[in-house]
Backbone and ligand atoms as CSV (ligand in chain L), in Angstrom:
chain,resi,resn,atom,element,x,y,z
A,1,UNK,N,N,81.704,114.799,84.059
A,1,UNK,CA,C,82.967,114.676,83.346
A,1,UNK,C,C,84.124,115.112,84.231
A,2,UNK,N,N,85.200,115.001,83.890
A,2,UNK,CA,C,86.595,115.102,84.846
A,2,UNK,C,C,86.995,116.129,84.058
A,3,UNK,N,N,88.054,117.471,84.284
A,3,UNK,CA,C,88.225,118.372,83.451
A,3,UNK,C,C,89.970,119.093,83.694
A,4,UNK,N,N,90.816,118.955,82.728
A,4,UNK,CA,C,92.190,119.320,82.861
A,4,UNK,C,C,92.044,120.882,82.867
A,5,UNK,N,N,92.880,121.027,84.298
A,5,UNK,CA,C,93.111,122.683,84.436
A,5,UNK,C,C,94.391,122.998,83.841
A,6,UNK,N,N,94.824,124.056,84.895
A,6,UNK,CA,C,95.449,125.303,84.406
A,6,UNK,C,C,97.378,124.365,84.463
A,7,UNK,N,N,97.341,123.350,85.334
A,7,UNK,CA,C,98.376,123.426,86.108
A,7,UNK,C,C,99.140,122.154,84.605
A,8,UNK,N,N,98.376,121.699,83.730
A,8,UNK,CA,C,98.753,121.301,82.719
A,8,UNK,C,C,99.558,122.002,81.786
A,9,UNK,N,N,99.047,123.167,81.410
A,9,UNK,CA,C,99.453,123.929,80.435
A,9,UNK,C,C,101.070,124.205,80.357
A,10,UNK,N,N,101.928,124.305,79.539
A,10,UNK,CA,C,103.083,124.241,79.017
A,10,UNK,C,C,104.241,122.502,79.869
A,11,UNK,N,N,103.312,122.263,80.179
A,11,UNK,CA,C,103.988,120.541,81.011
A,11,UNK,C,C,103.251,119.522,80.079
A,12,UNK,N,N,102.636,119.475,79.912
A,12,UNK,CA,C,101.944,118.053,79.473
A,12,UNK,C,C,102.794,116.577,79.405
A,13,UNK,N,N,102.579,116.359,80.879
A,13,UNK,CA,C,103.505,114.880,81.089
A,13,UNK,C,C,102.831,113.684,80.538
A,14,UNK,N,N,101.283,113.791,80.038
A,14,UNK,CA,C,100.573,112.443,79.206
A,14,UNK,C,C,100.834,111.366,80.750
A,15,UNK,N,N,101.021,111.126,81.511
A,15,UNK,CA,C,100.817,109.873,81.843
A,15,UNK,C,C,99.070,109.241,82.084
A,16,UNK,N,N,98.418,110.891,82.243
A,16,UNK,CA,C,97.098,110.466,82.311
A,16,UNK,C,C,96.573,109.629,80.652
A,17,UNK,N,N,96.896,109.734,80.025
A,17,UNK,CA,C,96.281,109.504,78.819
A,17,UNK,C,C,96.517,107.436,78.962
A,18,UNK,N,N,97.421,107.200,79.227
A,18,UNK,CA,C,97.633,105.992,79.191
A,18,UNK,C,C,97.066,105.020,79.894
A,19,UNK,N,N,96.172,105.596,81.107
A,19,UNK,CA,C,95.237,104.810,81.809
A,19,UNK,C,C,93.893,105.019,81.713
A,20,UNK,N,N,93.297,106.172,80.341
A,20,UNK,CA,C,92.329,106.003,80.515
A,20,UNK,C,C,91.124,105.167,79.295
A,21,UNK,N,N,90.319,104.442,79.596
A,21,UNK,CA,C,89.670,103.068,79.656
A,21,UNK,C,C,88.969,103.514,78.093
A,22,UNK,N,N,88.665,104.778,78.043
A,22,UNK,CA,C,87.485,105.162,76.993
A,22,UNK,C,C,88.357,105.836,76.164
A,23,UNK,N,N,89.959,106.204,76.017
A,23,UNK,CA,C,90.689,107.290,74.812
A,23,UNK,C,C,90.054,108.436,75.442
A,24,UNK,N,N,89.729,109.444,75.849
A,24,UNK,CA,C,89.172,110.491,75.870
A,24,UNK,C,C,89.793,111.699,75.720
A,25,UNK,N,N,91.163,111.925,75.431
A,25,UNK,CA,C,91.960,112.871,76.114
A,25,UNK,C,C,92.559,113.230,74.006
A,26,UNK,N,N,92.312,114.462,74.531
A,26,UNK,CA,C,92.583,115.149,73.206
A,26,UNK,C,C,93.830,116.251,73.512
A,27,UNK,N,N,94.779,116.228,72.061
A,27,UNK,CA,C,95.967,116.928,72.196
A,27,UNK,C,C,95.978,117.703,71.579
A,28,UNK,N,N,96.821,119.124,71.957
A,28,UNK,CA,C,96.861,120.599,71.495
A,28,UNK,C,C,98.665,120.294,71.843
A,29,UNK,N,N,99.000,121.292,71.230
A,29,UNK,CA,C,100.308,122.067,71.782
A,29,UNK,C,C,100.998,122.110,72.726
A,30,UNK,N,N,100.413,122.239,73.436
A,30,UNK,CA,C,100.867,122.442,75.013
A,30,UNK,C,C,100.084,121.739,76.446
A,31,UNK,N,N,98.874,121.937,75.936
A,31,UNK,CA,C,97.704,121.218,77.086
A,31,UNK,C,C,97.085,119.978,76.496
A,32,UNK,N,N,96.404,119.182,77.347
A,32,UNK,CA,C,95.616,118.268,76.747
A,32,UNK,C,C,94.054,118.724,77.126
A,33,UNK,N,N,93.252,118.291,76.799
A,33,UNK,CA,C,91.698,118.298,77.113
A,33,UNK,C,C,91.348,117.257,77.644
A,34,UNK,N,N,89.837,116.825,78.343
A,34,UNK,CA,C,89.223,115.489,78.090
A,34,UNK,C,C,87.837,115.906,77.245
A,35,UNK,N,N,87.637,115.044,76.932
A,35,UNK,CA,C,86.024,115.075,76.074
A,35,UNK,C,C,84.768,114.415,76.770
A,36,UNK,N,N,84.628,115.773,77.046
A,36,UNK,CA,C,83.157,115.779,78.213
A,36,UNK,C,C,82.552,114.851,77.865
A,37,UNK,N,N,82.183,114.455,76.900
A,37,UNK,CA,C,80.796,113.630,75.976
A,37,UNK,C,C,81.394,111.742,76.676
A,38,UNK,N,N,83.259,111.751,75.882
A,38,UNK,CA,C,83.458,110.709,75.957
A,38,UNK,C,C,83.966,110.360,77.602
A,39,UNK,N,N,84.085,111.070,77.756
A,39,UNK,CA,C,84.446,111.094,80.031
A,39,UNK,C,C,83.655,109.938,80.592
A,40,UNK,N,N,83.993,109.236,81.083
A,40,UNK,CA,C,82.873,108.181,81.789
A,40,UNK,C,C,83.098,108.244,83.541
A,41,UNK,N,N,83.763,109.250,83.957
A,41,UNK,CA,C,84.327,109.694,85.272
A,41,UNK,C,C,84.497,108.652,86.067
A,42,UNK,N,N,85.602,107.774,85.762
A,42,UNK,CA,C,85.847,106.535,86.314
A,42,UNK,C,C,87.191,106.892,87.514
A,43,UNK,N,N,87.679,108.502,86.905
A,43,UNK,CA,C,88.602,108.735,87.813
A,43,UNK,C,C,90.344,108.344,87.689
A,44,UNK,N,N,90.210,107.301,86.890
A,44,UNK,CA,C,91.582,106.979,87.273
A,44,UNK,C,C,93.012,108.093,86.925
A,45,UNK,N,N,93.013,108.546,85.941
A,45,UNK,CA,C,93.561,109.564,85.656
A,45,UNK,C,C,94.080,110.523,86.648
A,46,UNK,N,N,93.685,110.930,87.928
A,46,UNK,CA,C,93.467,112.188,88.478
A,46,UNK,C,C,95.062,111.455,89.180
A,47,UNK,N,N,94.903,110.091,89.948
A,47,UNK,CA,C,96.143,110.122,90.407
A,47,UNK,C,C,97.474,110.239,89.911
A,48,UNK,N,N,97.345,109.857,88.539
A,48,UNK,CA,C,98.621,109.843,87.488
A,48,UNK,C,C,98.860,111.315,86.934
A,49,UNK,N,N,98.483,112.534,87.170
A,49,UNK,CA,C,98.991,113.022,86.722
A,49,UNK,C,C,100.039,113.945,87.836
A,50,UNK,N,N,101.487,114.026,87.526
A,50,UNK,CA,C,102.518,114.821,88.433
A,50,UNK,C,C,102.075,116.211,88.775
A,51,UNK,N,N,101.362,116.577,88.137
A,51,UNK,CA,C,101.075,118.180,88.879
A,51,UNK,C,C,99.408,118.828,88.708
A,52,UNK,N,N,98.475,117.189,89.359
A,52,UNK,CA,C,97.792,117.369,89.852
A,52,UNK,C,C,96.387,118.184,88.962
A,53,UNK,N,N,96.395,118.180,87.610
A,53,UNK,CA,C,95.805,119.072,86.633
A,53,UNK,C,C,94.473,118.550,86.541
A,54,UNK,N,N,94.120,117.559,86.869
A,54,UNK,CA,C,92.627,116.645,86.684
A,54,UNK,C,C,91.502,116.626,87.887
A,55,UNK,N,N,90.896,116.860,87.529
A,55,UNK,CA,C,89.745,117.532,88.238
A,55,UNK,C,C,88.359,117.020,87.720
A,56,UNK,N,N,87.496,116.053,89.100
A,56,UNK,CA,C,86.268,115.995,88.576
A,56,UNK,C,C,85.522,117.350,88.633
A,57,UNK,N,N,84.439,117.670,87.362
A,57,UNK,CA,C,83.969,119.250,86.898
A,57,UNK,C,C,83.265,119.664,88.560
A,58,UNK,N,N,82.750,118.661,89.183
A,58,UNK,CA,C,81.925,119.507,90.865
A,58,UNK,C,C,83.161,119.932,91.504
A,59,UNK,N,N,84.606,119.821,91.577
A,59,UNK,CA,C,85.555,119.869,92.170
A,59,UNK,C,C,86.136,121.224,91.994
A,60,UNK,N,N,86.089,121.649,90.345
A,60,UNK,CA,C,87.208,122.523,89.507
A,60,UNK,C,C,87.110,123.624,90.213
A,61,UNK,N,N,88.288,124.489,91.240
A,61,UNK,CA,C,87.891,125.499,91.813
A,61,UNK,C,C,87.480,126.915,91.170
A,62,UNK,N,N,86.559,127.719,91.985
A,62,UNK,CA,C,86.418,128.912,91.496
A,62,UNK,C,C,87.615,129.698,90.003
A,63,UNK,N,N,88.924,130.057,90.493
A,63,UNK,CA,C,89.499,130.579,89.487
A,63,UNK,C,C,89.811,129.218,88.492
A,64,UNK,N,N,89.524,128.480,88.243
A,64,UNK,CA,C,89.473,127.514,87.578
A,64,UNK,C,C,88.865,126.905,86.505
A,65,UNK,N,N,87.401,127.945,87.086
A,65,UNK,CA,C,86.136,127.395,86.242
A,65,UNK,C,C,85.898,127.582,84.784
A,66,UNK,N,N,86.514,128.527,84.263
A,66,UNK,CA,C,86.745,128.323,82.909
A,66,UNK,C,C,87.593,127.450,81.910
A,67,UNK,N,N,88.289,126.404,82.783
A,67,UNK,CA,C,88.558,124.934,81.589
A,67,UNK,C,C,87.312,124.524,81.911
A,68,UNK,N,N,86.344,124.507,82.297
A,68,UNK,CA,C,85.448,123.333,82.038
A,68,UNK,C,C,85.011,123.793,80.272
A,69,UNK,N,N,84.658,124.888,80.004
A,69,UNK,CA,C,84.575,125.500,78.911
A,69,UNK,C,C,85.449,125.200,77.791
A,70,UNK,N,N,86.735,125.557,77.833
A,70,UNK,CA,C,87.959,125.075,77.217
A,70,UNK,C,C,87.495,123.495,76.847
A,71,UNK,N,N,87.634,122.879,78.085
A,71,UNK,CA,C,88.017,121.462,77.505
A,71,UNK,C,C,86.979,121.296,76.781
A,72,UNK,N,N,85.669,121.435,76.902
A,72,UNK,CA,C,84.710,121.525,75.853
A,72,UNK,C,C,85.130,121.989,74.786
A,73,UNK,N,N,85.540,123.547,74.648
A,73,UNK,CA,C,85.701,123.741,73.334
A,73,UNK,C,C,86.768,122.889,72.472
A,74,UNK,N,N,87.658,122.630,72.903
A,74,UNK,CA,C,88.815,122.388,72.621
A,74,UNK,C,C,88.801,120.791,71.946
A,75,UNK,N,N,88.021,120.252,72.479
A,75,UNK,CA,C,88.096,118.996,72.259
A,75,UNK,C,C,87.387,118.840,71.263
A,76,UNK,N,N,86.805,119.358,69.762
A,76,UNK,CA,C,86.819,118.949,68.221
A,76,UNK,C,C,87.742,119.522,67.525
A,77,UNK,N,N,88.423,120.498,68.712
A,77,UNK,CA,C,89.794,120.834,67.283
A,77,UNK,C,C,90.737,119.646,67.699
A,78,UNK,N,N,90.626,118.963,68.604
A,78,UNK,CA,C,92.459,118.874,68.681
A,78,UNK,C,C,92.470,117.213,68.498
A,79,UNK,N,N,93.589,116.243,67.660
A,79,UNK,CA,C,93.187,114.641,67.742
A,79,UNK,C,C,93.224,114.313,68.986
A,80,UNK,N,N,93.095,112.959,69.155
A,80,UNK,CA,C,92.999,111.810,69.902
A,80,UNK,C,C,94.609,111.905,70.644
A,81,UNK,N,N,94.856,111.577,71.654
A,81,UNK,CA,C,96.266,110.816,71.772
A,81,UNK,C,C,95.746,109.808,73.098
A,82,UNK,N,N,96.599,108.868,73.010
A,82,UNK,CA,C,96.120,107.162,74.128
A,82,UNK,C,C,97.534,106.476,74.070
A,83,UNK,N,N,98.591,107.045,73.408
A,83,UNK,CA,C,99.654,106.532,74.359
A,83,UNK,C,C,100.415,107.605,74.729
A,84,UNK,N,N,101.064,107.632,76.051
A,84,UNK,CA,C,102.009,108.184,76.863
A,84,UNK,C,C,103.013,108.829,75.582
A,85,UNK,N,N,103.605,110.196,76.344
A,85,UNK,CA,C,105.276,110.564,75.328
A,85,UNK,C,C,105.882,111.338,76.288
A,86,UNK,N,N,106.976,111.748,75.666
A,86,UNK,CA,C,107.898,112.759,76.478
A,86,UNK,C,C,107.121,113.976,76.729
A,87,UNK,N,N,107.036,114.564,78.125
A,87,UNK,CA,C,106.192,115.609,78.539
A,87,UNK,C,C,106.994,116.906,77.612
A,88,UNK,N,N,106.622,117.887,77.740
A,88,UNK,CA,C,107.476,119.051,76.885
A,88,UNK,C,C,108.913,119.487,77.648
A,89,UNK,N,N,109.572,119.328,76.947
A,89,UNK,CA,C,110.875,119.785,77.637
A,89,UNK,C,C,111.311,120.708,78.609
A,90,UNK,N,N,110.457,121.501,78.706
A,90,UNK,CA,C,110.869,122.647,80.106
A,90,UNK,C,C,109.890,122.112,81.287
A,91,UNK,N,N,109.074,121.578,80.968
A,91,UNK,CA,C,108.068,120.928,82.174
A,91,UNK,C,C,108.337,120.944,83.384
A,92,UNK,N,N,109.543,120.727,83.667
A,92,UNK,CA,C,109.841,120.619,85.251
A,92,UNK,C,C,109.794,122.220,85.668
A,93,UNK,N,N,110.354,123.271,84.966
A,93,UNK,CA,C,109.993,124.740,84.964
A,93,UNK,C,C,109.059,125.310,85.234
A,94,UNK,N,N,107.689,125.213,84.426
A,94,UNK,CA,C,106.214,125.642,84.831
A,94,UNK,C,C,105.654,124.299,85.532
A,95,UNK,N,N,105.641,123.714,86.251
A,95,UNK,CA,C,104.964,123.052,86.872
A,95,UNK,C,C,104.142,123.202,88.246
A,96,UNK,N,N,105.228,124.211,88.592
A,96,UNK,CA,C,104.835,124.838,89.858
A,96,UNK,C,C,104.249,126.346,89.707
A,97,UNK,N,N,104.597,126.868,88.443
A,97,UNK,CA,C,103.825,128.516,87.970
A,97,UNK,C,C,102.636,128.564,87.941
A,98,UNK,N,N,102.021,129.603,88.018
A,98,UNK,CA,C,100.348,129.904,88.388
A,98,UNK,C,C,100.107,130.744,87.159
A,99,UNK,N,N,99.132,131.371,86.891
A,99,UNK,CA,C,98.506,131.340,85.688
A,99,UNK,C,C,99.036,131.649,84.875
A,100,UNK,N,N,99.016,130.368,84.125
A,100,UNK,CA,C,99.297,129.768,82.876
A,100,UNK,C,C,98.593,130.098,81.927
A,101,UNK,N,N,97.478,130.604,81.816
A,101,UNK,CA,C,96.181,130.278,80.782
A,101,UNK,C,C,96.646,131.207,79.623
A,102,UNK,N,N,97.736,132.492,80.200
A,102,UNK,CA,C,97.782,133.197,78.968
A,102,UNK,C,C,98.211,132.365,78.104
A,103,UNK,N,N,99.341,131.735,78.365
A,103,UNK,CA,C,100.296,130.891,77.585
A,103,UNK,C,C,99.665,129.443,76.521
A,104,UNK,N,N,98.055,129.275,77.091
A,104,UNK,CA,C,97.990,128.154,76.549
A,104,UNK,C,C,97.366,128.306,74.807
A,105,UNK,N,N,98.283,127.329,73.766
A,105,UNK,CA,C,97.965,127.550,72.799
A,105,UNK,C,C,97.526,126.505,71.919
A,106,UNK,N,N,96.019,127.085,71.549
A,106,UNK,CA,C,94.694,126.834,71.048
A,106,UNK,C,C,94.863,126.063,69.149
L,1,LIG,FE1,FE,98.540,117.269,81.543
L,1,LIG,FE2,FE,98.815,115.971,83.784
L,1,LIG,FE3,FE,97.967,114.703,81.660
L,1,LIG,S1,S,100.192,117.526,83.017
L,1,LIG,S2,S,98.960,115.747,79.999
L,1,LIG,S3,S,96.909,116.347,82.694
L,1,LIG,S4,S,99.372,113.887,83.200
């Protein structure tokens, strides 16, 4: 499966959601998930997103390794989304900030 990190959280620009083939990408608040189950690791996603948050799971680095968990969990609470929207309004702000994870809300 492919797995959204840390560098998502309070940005969520969605452009990944709009290219991918199977819907897989589930929405929260602030972050998105993918759904391990529905993932078909075709990849395309990883280039579309602006700050780089997509990650096939052999890839996800060390301090990292706990979205693989997240996106698992995360993905029966949160719906579906498969078209593109306005990323969150401060986005251009945390895009470049490092851990995020306190901030992300569940
Ligand atoms: Fe998040 Fe990047 Fe998609 S910021 S919503 S993983 S395009």
């Amino acid at each position: 499966t492919h797995v959204v990190t840390e560098a998502c959280i309070r940005c969520k620009y969605t452009d990944c959601v709009d290219v991918c083939p199977v819907d897989c990408f589930r929405e929260g608040p602030n972050f998105l998930v993918i759904d391990p189950d529905e993932c078909i690791d075709c990849a395309v996603c990883i280039p579309e997103c602006p700050v780089n948050a997509i990650l096939p799971e052999e890839d996800v680095p060390a301090d990292q390794l706990a979205f693989i968990k997240i996106n698992a969990d995360l993905t029966p609470k949160w719906p579906s989304i498969t078209k593109r929207k306005a990323p969150l309004p401060d986005a251009e702000q945390w895009k470049d900030v490092k851990d995020k994870l306190q901030f992300l809300q569940r």
